[in-house]
C-alpha positions as CSV (number, residue, x, y, z in Angstrom):
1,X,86.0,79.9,129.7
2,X,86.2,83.3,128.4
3,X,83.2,84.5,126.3
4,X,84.2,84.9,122.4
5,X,87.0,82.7,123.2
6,X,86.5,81.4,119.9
7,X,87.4,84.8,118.4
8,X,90.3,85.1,120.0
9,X,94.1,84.8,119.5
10,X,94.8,82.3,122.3
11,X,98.5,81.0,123.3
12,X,99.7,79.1,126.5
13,X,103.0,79.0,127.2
14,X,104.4,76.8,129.0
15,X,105.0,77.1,133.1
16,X,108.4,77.8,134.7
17,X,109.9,75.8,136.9
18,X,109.3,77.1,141.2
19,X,111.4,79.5,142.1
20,X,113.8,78.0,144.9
21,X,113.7,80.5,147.4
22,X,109.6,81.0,147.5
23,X,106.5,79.5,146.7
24,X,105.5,79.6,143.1
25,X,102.0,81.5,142.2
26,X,100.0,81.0,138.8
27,X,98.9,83.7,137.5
28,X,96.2,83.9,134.2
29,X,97.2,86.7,132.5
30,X,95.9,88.1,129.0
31,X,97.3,90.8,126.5
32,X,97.2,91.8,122.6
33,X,99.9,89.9,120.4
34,X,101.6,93.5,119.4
35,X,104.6,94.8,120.7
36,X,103.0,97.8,122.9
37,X,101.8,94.5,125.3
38,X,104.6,92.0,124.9
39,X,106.5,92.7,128.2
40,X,104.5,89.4,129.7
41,X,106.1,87.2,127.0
42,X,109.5,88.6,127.7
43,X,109.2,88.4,131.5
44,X,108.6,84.7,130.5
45,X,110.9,83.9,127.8
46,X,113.6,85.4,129.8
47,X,112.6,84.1,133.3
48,X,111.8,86.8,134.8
49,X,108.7,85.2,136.3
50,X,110.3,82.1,136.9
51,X,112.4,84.2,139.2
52,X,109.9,86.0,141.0
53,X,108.2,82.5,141.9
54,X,105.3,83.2,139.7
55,X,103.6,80.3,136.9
56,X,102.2,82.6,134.5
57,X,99.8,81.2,131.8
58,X,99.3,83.3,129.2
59,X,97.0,84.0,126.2
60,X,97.3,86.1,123.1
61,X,94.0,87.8,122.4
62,X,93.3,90.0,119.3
63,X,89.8,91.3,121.3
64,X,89.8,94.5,124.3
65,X,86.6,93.4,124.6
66,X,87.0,89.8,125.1
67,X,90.1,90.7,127.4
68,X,88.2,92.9,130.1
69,X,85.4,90.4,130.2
70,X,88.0,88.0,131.4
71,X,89.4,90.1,133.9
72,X,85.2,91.0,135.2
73,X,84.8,87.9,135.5
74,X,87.6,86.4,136.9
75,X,88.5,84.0,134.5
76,X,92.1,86.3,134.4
77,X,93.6,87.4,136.7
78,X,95.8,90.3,134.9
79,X,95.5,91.8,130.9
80,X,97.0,94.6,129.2
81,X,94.7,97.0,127.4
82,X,95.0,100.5,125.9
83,X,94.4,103.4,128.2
84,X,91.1,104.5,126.4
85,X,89.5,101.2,127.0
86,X,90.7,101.2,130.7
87,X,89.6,105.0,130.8
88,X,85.7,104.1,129.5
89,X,85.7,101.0,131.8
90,X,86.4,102.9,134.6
91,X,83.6,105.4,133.3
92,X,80.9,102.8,133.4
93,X,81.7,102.1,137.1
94,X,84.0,98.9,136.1
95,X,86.2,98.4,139.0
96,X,89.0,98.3,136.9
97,X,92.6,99.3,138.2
98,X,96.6,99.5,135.9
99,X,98.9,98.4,138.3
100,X,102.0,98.7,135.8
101,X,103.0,100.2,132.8
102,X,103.3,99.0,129.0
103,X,104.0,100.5,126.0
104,X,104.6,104.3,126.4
105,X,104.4,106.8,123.6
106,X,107.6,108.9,122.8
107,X,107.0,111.7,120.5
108,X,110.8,110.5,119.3
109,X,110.3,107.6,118.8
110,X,107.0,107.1,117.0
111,X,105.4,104.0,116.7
112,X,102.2,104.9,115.1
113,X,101.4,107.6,112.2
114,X,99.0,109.4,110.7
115,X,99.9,108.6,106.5
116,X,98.2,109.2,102.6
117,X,99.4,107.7,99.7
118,X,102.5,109.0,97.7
119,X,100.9,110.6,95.2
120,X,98.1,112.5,97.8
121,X,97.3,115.9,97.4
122,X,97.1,116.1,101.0
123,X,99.8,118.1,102.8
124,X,97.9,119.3,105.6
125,X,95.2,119.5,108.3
126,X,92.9,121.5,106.4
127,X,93.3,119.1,103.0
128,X,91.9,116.6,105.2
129,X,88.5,118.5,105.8
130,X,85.8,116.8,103.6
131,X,87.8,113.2,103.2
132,X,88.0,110.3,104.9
133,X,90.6,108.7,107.3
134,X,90.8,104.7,108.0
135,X,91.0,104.0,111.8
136,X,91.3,100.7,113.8
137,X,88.3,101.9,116.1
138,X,85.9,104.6,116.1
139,X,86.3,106.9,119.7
140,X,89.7,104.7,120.2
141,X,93.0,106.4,120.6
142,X,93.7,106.2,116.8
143,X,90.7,108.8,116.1
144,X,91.6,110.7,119.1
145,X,95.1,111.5,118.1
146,X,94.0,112.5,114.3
147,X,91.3,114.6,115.6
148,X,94.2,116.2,117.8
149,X,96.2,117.0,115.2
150,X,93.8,118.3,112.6
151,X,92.2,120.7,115.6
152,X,95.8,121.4,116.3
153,X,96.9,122.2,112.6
154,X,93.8,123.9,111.9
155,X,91.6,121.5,110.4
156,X,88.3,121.4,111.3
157,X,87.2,118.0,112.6
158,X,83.4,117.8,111.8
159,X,84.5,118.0,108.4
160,X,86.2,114.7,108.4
161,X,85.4,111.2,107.9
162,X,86.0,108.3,110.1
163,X,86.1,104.5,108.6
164,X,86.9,101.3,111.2
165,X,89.4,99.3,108.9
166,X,92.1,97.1,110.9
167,X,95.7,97.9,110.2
168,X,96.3,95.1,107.9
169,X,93.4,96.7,105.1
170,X,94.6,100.2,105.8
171,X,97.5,100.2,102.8
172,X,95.1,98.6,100.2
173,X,92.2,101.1,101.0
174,X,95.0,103.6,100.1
175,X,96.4,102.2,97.5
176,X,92.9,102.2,95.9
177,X,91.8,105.7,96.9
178,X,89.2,104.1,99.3
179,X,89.7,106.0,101.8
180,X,92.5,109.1,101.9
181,X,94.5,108.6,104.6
182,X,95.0,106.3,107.3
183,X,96.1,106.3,111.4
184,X,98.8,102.8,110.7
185,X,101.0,101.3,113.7
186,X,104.1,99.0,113.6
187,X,103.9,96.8,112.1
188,X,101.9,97.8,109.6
189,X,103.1,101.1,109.1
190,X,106.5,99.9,108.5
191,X,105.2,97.7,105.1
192,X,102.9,100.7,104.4
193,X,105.7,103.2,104.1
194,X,107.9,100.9,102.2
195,X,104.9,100.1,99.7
196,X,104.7,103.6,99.0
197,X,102.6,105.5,101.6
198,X,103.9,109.0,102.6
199,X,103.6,109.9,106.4
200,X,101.9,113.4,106.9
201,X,101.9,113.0,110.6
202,X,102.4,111.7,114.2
203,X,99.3,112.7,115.5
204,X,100.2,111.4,119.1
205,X,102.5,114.0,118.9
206,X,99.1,116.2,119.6
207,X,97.8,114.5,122.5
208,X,101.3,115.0,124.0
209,X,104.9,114.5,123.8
210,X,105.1,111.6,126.3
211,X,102.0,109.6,128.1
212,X,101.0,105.7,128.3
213,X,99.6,104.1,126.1
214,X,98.7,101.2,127.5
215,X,98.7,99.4,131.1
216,X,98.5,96.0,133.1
217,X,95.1,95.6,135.1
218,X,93.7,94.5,137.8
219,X,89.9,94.3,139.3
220,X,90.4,96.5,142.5
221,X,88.8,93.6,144.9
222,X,91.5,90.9,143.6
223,X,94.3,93.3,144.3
224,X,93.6,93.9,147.7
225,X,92.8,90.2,147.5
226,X,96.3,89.2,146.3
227,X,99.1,92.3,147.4
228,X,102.2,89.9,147.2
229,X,101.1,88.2,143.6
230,X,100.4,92.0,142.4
231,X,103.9,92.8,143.8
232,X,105.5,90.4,142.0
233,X,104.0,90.6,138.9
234,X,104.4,94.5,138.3
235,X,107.9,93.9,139.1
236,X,108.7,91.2,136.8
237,X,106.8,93.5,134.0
238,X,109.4,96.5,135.1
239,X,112.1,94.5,134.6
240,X,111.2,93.0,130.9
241,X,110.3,96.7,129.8
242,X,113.7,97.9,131.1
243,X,115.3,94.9,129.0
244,X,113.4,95.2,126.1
245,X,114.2,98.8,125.9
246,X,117.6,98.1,125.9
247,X,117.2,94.6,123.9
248,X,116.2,95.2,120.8
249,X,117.3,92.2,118.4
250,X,116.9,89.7,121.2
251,X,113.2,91.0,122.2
252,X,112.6,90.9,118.1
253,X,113.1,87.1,118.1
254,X,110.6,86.5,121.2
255,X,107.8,88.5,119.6
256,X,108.0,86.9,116.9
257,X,108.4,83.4,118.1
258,X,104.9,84.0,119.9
259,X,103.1,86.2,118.2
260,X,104.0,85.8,114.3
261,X,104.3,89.6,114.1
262,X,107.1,90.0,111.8
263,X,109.7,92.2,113.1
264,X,111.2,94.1,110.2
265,X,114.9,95.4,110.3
266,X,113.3,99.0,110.0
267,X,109.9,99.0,112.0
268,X,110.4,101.1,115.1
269,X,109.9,99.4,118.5
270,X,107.7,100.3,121.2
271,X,108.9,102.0,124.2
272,X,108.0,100.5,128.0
273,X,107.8,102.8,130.8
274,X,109.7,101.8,133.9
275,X,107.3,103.3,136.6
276,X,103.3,103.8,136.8
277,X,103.1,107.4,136.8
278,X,99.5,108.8,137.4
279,X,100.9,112.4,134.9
280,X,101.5,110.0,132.0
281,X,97.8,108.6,132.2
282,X,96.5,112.0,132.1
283,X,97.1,113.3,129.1
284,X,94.9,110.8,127.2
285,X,92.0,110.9,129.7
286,X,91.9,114.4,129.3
287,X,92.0,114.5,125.0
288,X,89.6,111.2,125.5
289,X,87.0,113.7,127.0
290,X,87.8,117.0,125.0
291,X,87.4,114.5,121.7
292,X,84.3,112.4,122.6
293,X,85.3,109.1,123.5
294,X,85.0,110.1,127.5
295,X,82.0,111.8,128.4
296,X,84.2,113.8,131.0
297,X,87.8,113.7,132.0
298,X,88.8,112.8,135.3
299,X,91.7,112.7,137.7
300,X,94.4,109.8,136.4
301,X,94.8,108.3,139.9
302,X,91.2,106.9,140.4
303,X,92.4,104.9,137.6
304,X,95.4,103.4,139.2
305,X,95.9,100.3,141.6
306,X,98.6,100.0,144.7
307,X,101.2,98.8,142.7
């Protein structure tokens, strides 16, 4: 069992049938009920596992923390986390390794912003010195990309506040004046900005114009320990990136059915990457360390596993 198991958002979906034409592996694999990590429900839903002769068993967990305790201990065997978390493991000497993708961030397609209330005086970096901004996690990717931006725009970031609300609170605490602005994602931000909220910014936009978000890992000892699973399993997640992308409506219904993340007809939709690329991890290690959350950067690739 996993510790805080109690705490967490747990699902198990049912297993596929074998695949004909090769012996079918079970795999325990773990990732956040959001759309940045729902590639592993749609590689199910759709069969995509089925057909790659893996039995995937999967569970829907709300905590990063409770998710890489799994994978330490062996309890999973795969889990998709943010890059951050993955980036501070590995930091600690965790022998943590991303051996494929998820959700990627496209400056064009923004999934995430940085937003005030309609009525805000704030309009830009430097209104934000001296107030305070609502973030899901303190040193997580959500402060790092507003201290970005404000550095980037002129603001001086040891003039600014940080408050750890989750995205649900964050349009109430504006709406009261509790806090004067807020880092929202899908698909929060989508009811934020229809309740009234006025975006000021994509602050990912700082960090840079394209880079992962979040990945699928590994311990390094279980994949050496299991090459053909790993194979199979970073393929299959490829494949349901490449048709979600492309998928939107159908993808809509599956995230839902699992999750209970309602999937409005405006909320924008995460984007998968279709390869591991070692210069798309990058550019978050590198702001992680310039912004405090890594106590130095380091080279992407020791953070990424032979798949």
């Amino acid at each position: 069992m996993i510790p805080a198991r109690a705490a967490a958002l747990a699902l198990v979906l049912a297993a596929p049938a074998a695949a004909s034409a090769q012996q079918t592996r079970t795999l325990h694999v773990a990732t956040t009920p959001i759309d940045l990590g729902a590639e592993v429900l749609y590689a199910k839903d759709r069969g995509f596992f089925a057909k790659a002769g893996l039995d995937v068993q999967i569970e829907l967990m709300s905590s990063g923390a409770a998710i890489a305790a799994g994978v330490a201990s062996g309890s999973l065997d795969v889990a998709q986390v943010n890059i951050v978390s993955l980036a501070s493991a590995h930091e600690r000497g965790l022998p943590f390794v991303i051996v494929a993708p998820a959700g990627l961030y496209v400056s064009g397609e923004p999934t995430t912003s940085l937003v005030v209330a309609k009525t805000s005086a704030v309009r830009s970096a430097r209104d934000l010195e001296n107030k305070t901004i609502a973030i899901n996690g303190l040193r997580n990717i959500t402060q790092i990309g507003a201290d970005a931006w404000i550095a980037a725009h002129g603001g001086d970031i040891a003039k600014v506040r940080y408050v750890e609300l989750p995205f649900p609170e964050m349009a109430a605490a504006l709406a009261t004046g509790r806090v004067d602005a807020a880092v929202i994602a899908e698909p929060e931000l989508s009811d934020a900005l229809a309740g009234g909220a006025r975006a000021l910014a994509q602050p990912y936009t700082a960090i840079a114009d394209r880079f992962l978000i979040g990945g699928w890992f590994v311990t390094r000892p279980w994949a050496r320990a299991h090459p053909e699973q790993l194979r199979r399993f970073a393929a299959a997640i490829v494949e349901a990136g490449r048709w979600a992308n492309g998928h939107h409506s159908e993808s809509a219904q599956i995230l839902e059915k699992y999750t209970k993340v309602r999937v409005s007809a405006g909320m924008r939709r995460a984007v998968y990457a279709d390869r591991l690329d070692a210069a798309q991890v990058q550019p978050l290690i590198d702001a992680a360390a310039k912004y405090g959350s890594l106590r130095a950067a380091f080279p992407a690739d020791e953070l990424l596993g032979p798949a």
